[in-house]
C-alpha positions in Angstrom: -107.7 125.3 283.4 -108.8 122.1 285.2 -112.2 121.5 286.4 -112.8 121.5 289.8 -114.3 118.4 291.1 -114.1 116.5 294.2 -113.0 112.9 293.1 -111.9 109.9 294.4 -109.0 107.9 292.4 -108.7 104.4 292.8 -105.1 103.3 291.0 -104.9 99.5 289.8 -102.2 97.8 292.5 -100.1 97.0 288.8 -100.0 98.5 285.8 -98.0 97.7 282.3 -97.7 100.4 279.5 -98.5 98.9 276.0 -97.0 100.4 273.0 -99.8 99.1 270.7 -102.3 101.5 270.7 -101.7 104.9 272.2 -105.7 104.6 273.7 -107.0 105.8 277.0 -110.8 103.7 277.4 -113.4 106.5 279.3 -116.6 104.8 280.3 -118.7 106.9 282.2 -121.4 105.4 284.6 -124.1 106.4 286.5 -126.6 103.8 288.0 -125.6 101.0 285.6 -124.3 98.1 287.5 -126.3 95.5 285.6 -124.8 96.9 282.3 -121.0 96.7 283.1 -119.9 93.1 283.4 -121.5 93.0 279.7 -119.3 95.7 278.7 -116.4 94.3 280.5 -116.7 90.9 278.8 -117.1 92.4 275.3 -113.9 94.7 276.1 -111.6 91.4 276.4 -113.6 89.5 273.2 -113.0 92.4 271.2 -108.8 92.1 272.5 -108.9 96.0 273.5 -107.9 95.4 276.9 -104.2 94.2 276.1 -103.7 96.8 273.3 -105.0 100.0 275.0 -103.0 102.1 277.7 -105.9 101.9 280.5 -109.4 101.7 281.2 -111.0 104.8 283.0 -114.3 104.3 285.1 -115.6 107.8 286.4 -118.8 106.5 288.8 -120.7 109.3 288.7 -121.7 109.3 292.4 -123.9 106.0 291.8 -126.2 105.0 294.2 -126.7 101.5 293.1 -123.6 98.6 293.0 -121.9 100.5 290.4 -118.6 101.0 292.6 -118.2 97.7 293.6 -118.9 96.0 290.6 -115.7 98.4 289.0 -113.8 97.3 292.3 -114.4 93.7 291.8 -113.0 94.0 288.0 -110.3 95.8 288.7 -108.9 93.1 291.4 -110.0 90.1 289.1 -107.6 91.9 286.4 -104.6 92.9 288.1 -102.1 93.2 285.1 -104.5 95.7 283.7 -104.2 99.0 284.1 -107.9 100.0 285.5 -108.3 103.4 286.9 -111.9 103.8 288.8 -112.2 107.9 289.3 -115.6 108.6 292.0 -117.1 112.1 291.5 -119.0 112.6 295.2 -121.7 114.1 294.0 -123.6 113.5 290.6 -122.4 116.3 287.8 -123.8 114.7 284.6 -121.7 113.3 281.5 -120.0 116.1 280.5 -118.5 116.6 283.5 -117.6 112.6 283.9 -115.8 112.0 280.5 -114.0 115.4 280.9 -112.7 113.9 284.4 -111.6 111.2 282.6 -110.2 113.0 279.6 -107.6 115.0 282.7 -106.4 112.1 284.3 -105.8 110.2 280.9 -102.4 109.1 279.6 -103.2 108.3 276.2 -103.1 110.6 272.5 -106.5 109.1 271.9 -109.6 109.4 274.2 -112.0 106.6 273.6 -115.7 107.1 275.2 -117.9 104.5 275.5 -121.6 104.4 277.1 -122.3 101.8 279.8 -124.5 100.4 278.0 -122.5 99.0 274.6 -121.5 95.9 274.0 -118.6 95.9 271.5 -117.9 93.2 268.5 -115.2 90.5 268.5 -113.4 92.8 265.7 -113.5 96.1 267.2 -109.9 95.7 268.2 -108.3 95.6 264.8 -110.8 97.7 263.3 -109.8 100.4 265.5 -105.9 99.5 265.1 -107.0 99.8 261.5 -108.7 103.2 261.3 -106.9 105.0 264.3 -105.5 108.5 263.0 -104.3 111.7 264.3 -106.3 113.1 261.3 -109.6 111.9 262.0 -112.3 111.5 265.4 -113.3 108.3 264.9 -117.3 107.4 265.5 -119.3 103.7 266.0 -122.0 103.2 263.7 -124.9 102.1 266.7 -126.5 99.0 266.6 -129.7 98.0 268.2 -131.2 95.0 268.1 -135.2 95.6 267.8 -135.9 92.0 269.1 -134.9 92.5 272.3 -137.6 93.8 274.1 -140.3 96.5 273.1 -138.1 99.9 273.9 -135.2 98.3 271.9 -137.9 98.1 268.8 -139.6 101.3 269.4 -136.3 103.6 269.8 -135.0 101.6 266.3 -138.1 102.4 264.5 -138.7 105.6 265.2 -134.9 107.0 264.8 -135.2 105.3 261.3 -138.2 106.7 260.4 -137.3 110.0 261.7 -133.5 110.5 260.5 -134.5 108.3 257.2 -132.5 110.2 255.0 -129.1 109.6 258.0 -129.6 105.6 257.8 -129.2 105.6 253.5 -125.7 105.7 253.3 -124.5 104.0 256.6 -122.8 101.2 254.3 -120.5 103.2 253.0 -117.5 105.3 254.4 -118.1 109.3 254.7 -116.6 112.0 256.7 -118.7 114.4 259.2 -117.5 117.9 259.4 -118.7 121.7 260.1 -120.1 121.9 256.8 -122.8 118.4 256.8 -122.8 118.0 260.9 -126.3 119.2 261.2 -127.6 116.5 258.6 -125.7 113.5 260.7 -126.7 111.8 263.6 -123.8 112.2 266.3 -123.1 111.0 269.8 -120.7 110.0 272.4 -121.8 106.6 272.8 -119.0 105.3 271.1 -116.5 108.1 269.9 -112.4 108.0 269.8 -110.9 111.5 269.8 -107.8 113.2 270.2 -106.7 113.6 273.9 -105.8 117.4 273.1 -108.5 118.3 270.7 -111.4 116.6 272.9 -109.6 118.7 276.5 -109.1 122.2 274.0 -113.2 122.2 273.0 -114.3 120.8 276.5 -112.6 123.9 278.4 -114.8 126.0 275.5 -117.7 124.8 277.9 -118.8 126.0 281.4 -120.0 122.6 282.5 -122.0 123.8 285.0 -124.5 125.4 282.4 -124.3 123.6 279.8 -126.2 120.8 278.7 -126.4 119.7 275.4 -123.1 118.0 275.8 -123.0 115.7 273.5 -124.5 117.7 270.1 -122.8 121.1 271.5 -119.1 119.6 272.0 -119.0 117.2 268.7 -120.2 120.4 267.0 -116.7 122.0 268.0 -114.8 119.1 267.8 -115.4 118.5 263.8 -114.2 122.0 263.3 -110.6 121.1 264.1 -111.0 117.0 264.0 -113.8 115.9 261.0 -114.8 112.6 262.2 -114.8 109.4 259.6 -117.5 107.5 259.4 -117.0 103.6 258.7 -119.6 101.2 258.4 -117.0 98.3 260.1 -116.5 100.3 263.3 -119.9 99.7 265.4 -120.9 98.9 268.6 -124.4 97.2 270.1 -126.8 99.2 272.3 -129.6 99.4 273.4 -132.2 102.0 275.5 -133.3 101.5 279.2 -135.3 98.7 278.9 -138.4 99.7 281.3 -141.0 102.1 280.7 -140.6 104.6 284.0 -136.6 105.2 283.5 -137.4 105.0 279.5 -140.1 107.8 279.5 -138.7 109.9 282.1 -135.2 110.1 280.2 -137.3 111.7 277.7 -138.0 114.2 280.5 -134.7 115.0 280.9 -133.5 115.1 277.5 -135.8 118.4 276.8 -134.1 120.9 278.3 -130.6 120.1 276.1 -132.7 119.7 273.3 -133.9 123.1 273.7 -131.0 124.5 274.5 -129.2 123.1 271.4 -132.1 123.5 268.8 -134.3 126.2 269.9 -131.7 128.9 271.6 -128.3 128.2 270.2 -129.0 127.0 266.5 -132.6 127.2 264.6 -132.9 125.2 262.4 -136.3 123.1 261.4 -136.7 122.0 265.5 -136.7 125.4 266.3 -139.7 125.9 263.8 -141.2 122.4 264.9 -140.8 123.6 268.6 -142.6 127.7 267.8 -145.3 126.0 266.0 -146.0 123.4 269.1 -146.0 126.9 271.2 -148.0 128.1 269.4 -151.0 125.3 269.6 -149.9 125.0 273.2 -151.0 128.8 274.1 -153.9 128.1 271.8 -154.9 125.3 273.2 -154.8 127.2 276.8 -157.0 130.2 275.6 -159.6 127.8 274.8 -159.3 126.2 278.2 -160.0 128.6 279.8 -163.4 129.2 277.6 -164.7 125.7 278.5 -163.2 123.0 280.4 -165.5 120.4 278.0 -163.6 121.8 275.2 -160.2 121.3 276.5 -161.3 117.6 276.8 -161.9 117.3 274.0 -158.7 118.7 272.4 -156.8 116.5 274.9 -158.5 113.6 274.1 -158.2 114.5 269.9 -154.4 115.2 270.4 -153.8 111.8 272.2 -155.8 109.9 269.2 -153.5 111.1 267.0 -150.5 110.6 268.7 -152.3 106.9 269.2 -152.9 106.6 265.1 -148.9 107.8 264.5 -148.4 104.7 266.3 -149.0 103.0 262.8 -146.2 104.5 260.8 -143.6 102.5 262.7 -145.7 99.3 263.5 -145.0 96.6 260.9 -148.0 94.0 262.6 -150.5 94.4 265.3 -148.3 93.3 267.8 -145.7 95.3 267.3 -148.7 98.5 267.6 -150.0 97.4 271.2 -146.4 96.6 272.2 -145.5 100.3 271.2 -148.5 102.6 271.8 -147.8 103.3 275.6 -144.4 103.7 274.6 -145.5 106.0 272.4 -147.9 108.0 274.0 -145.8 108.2 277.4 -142.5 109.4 275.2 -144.5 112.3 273.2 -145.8 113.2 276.7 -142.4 113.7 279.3 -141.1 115.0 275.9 -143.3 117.5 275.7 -143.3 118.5 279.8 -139.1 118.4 278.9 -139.3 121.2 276.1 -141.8 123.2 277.9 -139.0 122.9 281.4 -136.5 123.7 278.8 -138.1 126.5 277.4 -138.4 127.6 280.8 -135.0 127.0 282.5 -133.2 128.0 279.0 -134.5 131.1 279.4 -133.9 131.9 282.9 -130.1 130.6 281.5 -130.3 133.2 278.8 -130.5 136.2 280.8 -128.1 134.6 283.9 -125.5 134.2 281.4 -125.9 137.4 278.8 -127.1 135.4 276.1 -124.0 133.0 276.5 -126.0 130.2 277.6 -122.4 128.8 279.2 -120.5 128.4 275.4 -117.6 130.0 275.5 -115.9 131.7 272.0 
């Protein structure tokens, strides 16, 4: 079963086959034109582009430059083999990386975000580790002195996921059995052509949107993915506070989805318990409008005080603070959408939610 999306496939004019690494490159993008050339450059450096079987764009129906950026690439590189795949309307990355997954020649799928910036090495590391036993995921890399999102996103996610940052030195396998203790994501993640297409056809893609968490959950089942601290790629956040904050916003509803509906564990707790004051909060409201100023104003202090467990000087607090504030905010207005749409999803779908046995 193939998924049915209108696309638009532009074919490099020449193309070799490479026998070095059986490798199909999927880079989804949406909106990300000043991010590509980056990615491009870092591509040749780290000596994938003459050992891999192709590069796969899928433009996501961008609005920006994106397509002609990928159209100026492919001409500059003519011997090699550069597929750019245009969706016509905007269906999200699931649906991009599973049209590049179809129209892929290679045994191994390798997904990268738009925005990553690979090492010199990453070429032999991968020759190295590449294995029909294992998935294959890149430590991620950010470096907290580029801007303020770059350090807020690192400091949090460390204090947060401590205990998933400890061993990240050292080799270690993620399977079914220690998958909800890891940290997993498609930024950078080499898998199995068949294996990746088998668990993405588990999916309906039109309903489902914890993508990333949802499909690496069934992929480890059949395909445990190997941790190595040598394979890892740079990254970093969006890098202004609108598009930052408001992809907080729209991470809620799969967070929800994932946490809440399909598997409770301590976020579906965390998320009650936040109902819970939420609906509290409201009752008293409605009592007095003074009162619920109050609360507001008390609930946004101490989101302002938290501010301090991930601030290492001054500067670093005022630097973060709005950040801060504005990210526990769309957050919040994304779980309470969630909460909202996943249950409308819940009773379309029979309890489904769109995951298929």
């Amino acid at each position: 079963m193939k998924s049915n999306i209108a696309i638009k496939i532009q074919f490099p004019r020449w193309s070799q086959k490479l026998e070095k690494l059986k490798l199909s490159i999927i880079i989804p993008t949406y909106n990300f034109q000043n991010y590509l050339n980056d990615l491009w450059l870092s591509l040749k450096e780290a000596t994938l582009l003459d050992s891999t079987y192709e590069i796969i764009f899928v433009n996501d129906a961008s609005t920006d430059d994106t397509l002609l950026i990928l159209e100026k690439i492919q001409l500059q590189h003519p011997s090699t083999s550069i597929k750019i795949i245009s969706h016509k309307a905007n269906l999200g990355r699931f649906s991009a990386r599973l049209t590049g997954a179809e129209n892929a020649i290679g045994e191994f799928l390798f997904f990268l975000d738009s925005r990553v910036i690979l090492p010199k090495e990453s070429g032999g590391v991968i020759k190295n580790l590449l294995s029909p036993k294992y998935c294959l995921m890149a430590d991620v890399k950010i470096n907290e002195t580029d801007n303020p999102y770059s350090l807020y996103w690192k400091r949090t996610h460390h204090q947060i996921f401590a205990k998933n940052f400890k061993n990240r030195d050292k080799r270690f396998i993620i399977d079914g059995n220690n998958f909800h203790q890891n940290l997993t994501g498609t930024g950078a993640l080499i898998v199995p052509k068949e294996i990746f297409i088998k668990h993405a056809y588990s999916f309906d893609s039109q309903m489902v949107m914890s993508d990333d968490n949802a499909l690496i959950e069934r992929i480890v089942k059949d395909c445990p993915i190997l941790f190595d601290p040598h394979f890892y790629i740079f990254w970093e956040p969006r890098k202004s506070y609108i598009p930052f904050v408001l992809r907080m916003l729209e991470r809620g509803p799969g967070f929800v989805e994932f946490h809440v509906f399909k598997n409770h564990g301590k976020y579906f707790f965390i998320v009650l318990f936040a109902l819970v004051l939420l609906l509290s909060f409201l009752i008293l409201s409605f009592k007095s409008v003074y009162l619920s100023i109050i609360l507001i104003s008390i609930f946004y202090l101490i989101i302002g005080i938290s501010t301090l467990i991930f601030s290492k000087t001054t500067k670093e607090f005022f630097q973060m603070l709005p950040i801060h504030i504005g990210t526990i905010t769309f957050f919040s207005f994304g779980i309470i959408w969630g909460l909202i749409l996943n249950s409308w999803k819940f009773a379309k779908s029979g309890g489904t939610l769109g995951y298929r046995k």
